[in-house]
C-alpha positions in Angstrom: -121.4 202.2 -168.2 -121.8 198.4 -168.1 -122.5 196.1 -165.4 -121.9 192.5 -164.8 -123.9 190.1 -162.2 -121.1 188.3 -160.9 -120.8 185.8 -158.7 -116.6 185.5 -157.8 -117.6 181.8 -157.1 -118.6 180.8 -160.0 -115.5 180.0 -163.2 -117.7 181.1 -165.9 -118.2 184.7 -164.2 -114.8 184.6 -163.6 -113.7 184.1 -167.4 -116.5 186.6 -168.3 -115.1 189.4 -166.1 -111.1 188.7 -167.2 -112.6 188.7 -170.8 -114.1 192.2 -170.1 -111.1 193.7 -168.5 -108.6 192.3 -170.9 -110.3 194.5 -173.5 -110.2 197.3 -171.4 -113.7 197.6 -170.1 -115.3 199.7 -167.7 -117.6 197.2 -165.6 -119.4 197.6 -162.5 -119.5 194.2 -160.6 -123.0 193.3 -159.0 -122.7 190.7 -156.9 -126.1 189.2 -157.5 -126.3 187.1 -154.4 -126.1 190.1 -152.1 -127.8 192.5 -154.4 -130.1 190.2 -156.0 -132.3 192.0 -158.8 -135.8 192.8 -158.7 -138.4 190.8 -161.2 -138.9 194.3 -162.5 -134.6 193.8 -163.2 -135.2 190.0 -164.3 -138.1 191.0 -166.8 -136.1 193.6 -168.3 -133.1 191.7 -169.1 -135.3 188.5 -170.0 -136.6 191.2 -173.0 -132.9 192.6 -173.6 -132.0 189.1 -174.1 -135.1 187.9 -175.8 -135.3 185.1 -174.3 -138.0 183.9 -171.6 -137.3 183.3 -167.6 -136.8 180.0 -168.7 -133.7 180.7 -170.9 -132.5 182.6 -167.8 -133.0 180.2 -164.8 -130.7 177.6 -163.3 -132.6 174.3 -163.4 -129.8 171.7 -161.7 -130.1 173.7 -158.5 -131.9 172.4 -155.3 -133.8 175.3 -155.2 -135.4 174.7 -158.9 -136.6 171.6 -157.1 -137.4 172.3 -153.8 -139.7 175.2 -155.1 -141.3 172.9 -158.0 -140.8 175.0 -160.6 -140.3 172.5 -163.5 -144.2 173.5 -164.4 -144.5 177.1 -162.9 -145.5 180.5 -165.2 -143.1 182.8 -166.3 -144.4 184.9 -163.4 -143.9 182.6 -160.9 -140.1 181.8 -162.5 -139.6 185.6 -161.9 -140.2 185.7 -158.7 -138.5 182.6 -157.5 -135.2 184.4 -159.4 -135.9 187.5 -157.6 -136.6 185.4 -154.2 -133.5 182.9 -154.6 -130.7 184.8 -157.0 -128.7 181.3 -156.8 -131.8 180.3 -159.4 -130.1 183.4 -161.8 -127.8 181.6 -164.4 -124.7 183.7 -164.6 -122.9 186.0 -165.4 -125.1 188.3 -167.0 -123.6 191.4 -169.3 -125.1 194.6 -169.5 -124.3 197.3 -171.6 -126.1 200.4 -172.9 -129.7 198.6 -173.1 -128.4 195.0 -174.2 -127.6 192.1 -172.5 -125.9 188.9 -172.6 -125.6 185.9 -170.9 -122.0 184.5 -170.5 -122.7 180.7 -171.6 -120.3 180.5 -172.9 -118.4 183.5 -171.2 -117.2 184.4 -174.6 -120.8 185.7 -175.5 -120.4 189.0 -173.3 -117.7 190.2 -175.4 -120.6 190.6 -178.3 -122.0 193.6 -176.7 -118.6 195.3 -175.6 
């Protein structure tokens, strides 16, 4: 089973998710805005990715401001994803253990 954090708003998602289902795949959609993940979630994808909350965070967004995290830990970045999903860059892929950020959407189709 694979799942993708979607947000139907969004044009990269949007790619992402016609990519996946013009190659047939099975995908759950989680809309991460109204089921946004738990840092638990975030910390385990981070890893899946191996990258850092940094790599995984959405810095041109008011909220990045407003919440001054330009200096926070990687703790603190975790929790202001699991707080304010919007901060979650998007769409994320998962598949089987792995992950994949879709920047560019392209990229999800490496863990079909």
């Amino acid at each position: 089973m694979s799942t993708l954090w979607h947000n139907p708003r969004c044009s990269k998602s949007r790619q992402a998710l016609a990519l996946l289902e013009e190659r047939g795949a099975a995908v759950v959609i989680r809309r991460y805005l109204d089921d946004a993940p738990s840092e638990a979630e975030l910390r385990a994808v981070a890893e899946a990715l191996g990258v850092g909350p940094r790599d995984m965070i959405r810095r041109g967004e008011a909220a990045y401001r407003e919440l001054g995290l330009k200096d926070a830990s990687e703790d603190a970045l975790f929790a202001a994803m699991a707080a304010h999903p919007k901060l979650i860059e998007r769409p994320v892929f998962l598949k089987d253990g792995r992950a994949a950020l879709g920047r560019p959407p392209e990229q999800v189709l490496d863990i079909l």
